[in-house]
C-alpha positions in Angstrom: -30.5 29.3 -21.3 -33.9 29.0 -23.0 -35.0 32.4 -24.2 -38.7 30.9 -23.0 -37.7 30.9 -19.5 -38.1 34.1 -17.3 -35.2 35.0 -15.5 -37.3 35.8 -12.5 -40.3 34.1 -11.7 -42.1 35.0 -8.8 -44.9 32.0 -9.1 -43.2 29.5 -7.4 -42.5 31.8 -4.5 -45.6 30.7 -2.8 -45.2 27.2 -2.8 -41.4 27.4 -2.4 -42.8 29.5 1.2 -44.8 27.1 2.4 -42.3 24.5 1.8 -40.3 26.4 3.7 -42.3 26.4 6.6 -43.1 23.0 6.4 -39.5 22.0 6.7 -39.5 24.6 9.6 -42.3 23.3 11.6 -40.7 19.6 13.0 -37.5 21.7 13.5 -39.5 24.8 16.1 -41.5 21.6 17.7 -38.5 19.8 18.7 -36.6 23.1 20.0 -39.9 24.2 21.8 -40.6 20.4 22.8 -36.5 20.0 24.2 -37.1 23.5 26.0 -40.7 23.3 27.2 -40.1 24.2 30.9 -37.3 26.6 30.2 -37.7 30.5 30.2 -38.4 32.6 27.0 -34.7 33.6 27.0 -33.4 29.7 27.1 -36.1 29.3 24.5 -35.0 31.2 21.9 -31.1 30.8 23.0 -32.2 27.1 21.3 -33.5 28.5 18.5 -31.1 31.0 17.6 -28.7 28.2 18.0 -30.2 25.9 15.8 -30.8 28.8 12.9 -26.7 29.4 13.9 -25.8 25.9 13.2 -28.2 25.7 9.8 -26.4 29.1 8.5 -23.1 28.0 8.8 -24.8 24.4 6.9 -25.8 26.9 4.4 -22.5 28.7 4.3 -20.9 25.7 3.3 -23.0 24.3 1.0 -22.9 27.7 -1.0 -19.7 26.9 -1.3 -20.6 23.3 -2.4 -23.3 24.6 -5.3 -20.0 27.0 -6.3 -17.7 24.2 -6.5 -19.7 21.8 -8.4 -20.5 24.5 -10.6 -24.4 24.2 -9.6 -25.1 28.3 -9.3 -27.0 27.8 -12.5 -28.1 24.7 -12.3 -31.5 26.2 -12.6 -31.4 29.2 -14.5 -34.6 31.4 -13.1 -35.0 32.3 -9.2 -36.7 31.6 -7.2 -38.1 28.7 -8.8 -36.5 26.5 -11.2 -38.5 26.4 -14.7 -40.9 28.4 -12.8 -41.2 25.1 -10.8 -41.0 24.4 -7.3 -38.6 21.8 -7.5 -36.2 19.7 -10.0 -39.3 17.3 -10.9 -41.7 19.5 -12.2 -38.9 21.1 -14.3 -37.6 17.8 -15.2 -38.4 18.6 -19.3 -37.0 21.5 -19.0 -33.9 20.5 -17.6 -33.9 17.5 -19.8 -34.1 19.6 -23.2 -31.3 22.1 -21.4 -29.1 18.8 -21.0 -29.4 17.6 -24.2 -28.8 20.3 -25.8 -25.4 21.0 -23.9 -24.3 18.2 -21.8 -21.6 20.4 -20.5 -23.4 23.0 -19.6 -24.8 24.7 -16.4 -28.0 22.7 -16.1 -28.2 19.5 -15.3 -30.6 17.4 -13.1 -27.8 17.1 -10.2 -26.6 20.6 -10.5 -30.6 21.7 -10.4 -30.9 19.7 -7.3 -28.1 21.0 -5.4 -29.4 24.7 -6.5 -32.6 24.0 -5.5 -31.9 22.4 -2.2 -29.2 25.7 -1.2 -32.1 27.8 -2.0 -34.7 25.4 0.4 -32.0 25.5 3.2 -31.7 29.2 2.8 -35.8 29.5 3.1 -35.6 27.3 6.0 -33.2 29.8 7.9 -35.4 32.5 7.1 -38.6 31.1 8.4 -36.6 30.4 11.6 -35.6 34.0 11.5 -38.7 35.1 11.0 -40.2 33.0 14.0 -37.2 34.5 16.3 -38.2 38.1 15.6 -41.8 38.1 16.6 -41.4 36.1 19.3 -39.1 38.7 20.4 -41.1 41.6 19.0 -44.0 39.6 21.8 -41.5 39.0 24.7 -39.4 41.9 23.9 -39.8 43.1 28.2 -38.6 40.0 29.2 -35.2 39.6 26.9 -32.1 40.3 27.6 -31.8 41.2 23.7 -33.2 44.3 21.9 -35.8 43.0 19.2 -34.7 45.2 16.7 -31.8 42.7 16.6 -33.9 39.8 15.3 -35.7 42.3 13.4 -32.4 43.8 11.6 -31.2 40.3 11.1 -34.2 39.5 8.8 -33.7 42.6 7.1 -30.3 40.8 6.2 -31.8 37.6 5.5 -34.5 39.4 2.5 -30.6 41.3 1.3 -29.1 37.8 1.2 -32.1 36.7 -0.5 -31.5 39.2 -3.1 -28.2 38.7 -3.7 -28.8 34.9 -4.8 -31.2 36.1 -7.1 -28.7 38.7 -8.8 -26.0 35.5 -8.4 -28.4 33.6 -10.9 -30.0 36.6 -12.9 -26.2 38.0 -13.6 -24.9 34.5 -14.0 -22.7 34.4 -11.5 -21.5 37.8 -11.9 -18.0 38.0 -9.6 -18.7 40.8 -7.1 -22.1 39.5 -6.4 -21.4 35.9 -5.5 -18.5 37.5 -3.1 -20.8 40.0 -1.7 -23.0 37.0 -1.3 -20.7 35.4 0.3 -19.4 38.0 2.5 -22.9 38.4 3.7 -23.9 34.9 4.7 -20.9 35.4 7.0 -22.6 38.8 8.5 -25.7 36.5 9.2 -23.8 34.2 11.2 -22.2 37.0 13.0 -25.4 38.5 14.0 -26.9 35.1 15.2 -24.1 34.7 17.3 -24.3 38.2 19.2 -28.3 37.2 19.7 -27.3 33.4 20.6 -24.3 34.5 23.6 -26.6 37.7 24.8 -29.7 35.1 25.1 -27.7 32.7 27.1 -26.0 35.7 29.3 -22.4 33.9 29.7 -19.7 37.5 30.0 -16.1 36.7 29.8 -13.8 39.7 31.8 -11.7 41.0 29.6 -9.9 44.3 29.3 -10.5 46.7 26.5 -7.3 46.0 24.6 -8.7 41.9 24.2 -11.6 43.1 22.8 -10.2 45.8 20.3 -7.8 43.2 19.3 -10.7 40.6 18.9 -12.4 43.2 16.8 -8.8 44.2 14.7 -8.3 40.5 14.0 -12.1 39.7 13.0 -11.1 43.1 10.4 -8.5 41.2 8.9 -10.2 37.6 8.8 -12.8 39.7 6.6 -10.8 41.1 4.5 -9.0 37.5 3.7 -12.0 36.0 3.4 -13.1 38.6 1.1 -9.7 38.1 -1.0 -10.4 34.2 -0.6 -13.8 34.8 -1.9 -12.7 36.6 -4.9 -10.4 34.4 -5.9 -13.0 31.4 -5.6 -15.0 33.6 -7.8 -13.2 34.1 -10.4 -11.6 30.6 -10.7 -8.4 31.8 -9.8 -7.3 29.1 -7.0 -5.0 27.3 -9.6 -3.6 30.6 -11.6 -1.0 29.4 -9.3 0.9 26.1 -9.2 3.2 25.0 -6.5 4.0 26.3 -3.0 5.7 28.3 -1.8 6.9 29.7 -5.6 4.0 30.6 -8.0 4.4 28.5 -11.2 8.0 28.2 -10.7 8.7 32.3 -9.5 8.9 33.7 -6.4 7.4 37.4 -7.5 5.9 36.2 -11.5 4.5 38.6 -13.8 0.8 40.0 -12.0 -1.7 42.7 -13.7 -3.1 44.0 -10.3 -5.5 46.4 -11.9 -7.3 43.7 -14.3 -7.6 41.3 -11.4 -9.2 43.7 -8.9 -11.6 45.6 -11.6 -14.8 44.5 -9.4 -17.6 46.1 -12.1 -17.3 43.1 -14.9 -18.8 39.8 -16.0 -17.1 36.3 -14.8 -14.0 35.8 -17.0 -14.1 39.1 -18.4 -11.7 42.2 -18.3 -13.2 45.1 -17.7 -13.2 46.2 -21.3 -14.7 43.6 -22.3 -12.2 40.9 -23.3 -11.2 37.6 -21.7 -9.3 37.6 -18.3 -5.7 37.6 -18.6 -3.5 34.7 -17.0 -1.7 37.6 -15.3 -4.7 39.1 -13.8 -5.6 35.5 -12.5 -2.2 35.4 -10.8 -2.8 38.6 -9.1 -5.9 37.4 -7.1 -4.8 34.2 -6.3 -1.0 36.0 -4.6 -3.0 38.7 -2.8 -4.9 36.2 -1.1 -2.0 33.8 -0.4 0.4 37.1 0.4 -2.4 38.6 2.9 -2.7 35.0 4.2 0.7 35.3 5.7 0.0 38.7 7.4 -3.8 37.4 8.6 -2.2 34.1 10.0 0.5 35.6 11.8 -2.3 38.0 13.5 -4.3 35.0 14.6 -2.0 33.3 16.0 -0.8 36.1 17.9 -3.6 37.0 18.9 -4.3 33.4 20.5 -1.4 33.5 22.2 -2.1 36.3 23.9 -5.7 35.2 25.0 -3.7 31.9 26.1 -1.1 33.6 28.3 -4.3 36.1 29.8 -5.0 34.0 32.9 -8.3 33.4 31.9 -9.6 29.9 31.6 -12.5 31.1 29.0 -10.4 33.4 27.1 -7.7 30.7 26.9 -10.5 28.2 25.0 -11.0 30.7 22.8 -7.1 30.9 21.9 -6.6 27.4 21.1 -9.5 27.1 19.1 -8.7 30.2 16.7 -4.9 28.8 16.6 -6.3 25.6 16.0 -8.2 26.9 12.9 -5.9 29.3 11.9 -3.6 26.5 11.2 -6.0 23.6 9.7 -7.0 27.0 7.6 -3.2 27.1 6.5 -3.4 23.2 5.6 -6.5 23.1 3.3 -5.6 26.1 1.8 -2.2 24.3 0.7 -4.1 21.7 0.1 -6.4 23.4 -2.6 -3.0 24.2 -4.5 -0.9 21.2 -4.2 -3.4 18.8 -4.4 -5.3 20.7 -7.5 -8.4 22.1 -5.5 -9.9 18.8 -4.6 -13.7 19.8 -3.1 -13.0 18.3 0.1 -10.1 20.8 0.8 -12.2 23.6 -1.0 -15.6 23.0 1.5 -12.6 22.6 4.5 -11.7 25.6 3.9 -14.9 27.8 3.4 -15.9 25.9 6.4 -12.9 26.7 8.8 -13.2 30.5 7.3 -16.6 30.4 9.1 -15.7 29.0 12.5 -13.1 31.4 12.8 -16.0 34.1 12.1 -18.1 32.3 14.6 -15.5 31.6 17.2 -14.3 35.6 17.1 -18.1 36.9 16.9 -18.5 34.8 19.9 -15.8 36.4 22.1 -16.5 39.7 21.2 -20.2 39.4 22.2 -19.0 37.6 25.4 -16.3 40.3 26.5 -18.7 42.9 24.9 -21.8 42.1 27.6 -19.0 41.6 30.5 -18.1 45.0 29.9 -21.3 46.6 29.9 -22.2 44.8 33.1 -18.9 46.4 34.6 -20.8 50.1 34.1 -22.4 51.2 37.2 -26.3 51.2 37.3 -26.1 54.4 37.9 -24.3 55.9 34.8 -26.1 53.4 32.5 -28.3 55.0 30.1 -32.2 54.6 31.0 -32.8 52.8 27.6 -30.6 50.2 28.6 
């Protein structure tokens, strides 16, 4: 990277804003426009919707700017060349290319940065526009508007985090915290999204604690998953179900899970082993086993419960849960092809959706079950 170019520069932020907004704007009118003689709730059920359907767009092509190795594609944040987009930096990126061809920065690469990063301002003006028009309707709302409110707290944390992702080049634990928290946003949209539209499922207790159990261990798989995407360790491993020709073959858990260190470093300093490598990629593939079996158990159960909604809900995490099982095969046999790769980041986040879904559903069915009387007066 050119020592010339600040690592963070904030002067684009402005214009990059009301870019933002502008891309925004068409995107309210036609929710507002589609929902004009609905109720504030409906309203902003839309909305929320809409945000819900461009975050899980910006989940997967996150994992798109990973894959084609576009995190860095430009090297300062917000802007790129302390431009607002790809053309006003296209010296910059031009000298960058020419000096290494195979490098991080090139004009596709910038453009697929720079269009994850419009995306991601995009969701956040929509964010923004949900919390204060429930901050302004909050006695009419089914839903709190500290909700909204902490939900654009997230967004500002997920905003930092891509910063660090380019500042730290790509620094492991931060693009999986990343990650990890794109998938929080999505989870929070869709409590807001099922509690605007007011559709309870009856469920016992034990559904939902095993609803909230199984969404625990999706986590932590996608968490492992995420790692090993991280830390280009999907083909450590060749061939299924063996590992380069072993059943159990020689794994340094203790370099592979370090978390504090740079992208293809030990922890003291040196290059990545091989067997470290190894080790993330069979944690994630061992856990899958354990997380798999859970899901599909789970679905079973919700299959077998009686209950028409629940049921839907069973066959679409077993249906996942096993396309999940396919790409991720596929990503090894098949030599991590992109397709496979952005199938599976993408099914990860349905599941996510799909279990966030149910427990807000079962969640508000339950509350509703709670006598007025014994209800607490700030509900």
């Amino acid at each position: 990277m050119d020592a010339a170019v600040p690592v963070v520069d904030l002067g684009p932020l402005a214009r990059l804003a009301l870019l933002a907004v502008l891309l925004a704007m068409p995107l309210l009118a036609w929710v507002w426009l589609r929902r004009r003689h609905a109720d504030t709730p409906a309203r902003l059920a839309a909305l929320t919707a809409l945000t819900l359907f461009l975050t899980f767009d910006l989940i997967v092509f996150g994992s798109f700017t990973r894959l084609t190795d576009s995190g860095l594609g430009c090297p300062d944040w917000p802007g790129c060349y302390g431009e607002a987009s790809p053309i006003g930096a296209r010296d910059d990126i031009q000298a960058a290319q020419t000096a290494l061809p195979s490098g991080p920065v090139t004009f596709t690469k910038a453009w697929i940065e720079m269009i994850h990063r419009y995306l991601a301002m995009t969701v956040g003006v929509l964010i923004v526009v949900i919390a204060a028009v429930s901050w302004r309707e909050r006695h009419r709302l089914p839903v709190s508007p500290w909700w909204p409110t902490a939900t654009l707290v997230w967004v500002v944390v997920q905003g930092l985090f891509g910063k660090y992702t380019v500042t730290l080049k790509l620094y492991p634990a931060i693009v999986t915290l990343h990650l990890l928290g794109g998938l929080l946003l999505l989870a929070m949209l869709a409590f807001q999204h099922e509690a605007y539209r007011r559709r309870p499922i009856t469920a016992t207790p034990g559904v939902r604690r095993a609803a909230v159990a199984a969404m625990a261990l999706l986590v932590a798989q996608i968490a492992l998953g995420g790692w090993v995407s991280t830390n280009y360790a999907v083909l450590a491993c060749t061939g299924f179900p063996a590992c380069n020709g072993q059943w159990w073959p020689s794994m340094d858990f203790a370099a592979g899970f370090t978390l504090l260190r740079e992208l293809g470093r030990s922890g003291s300093g040196g290059w990545i082993s091989q067997e470290a490598l190894v080790a993330i990629h069979m944690a994630h593939r061992l856990m899958a086993v354990v997380v798999v079996a859970a899901l599909l158990g789970y679905a079973l159960r919700l299959v077998r419960s009686g209950n028409v909604a629940l049921a839907r809900f069973g066959v679409g995490i077993s249906a996942l849960a096993v396309a999940q099982v396919a790409s991720g095969l596929s990503n090894v046999v098949l030599g991590w092809p992109i397709a496979a790769a952005l199938a599976h980041s993408a099914g990860a986040a349905l599941l996510v959706l799909l279990l966030a879904s149910l427990i807000a559903r079962s969640r508000e069915s339950a509350a509703r079950a709670v006598p007025a009387a014994v209800r607490p007066a700030a509900a």
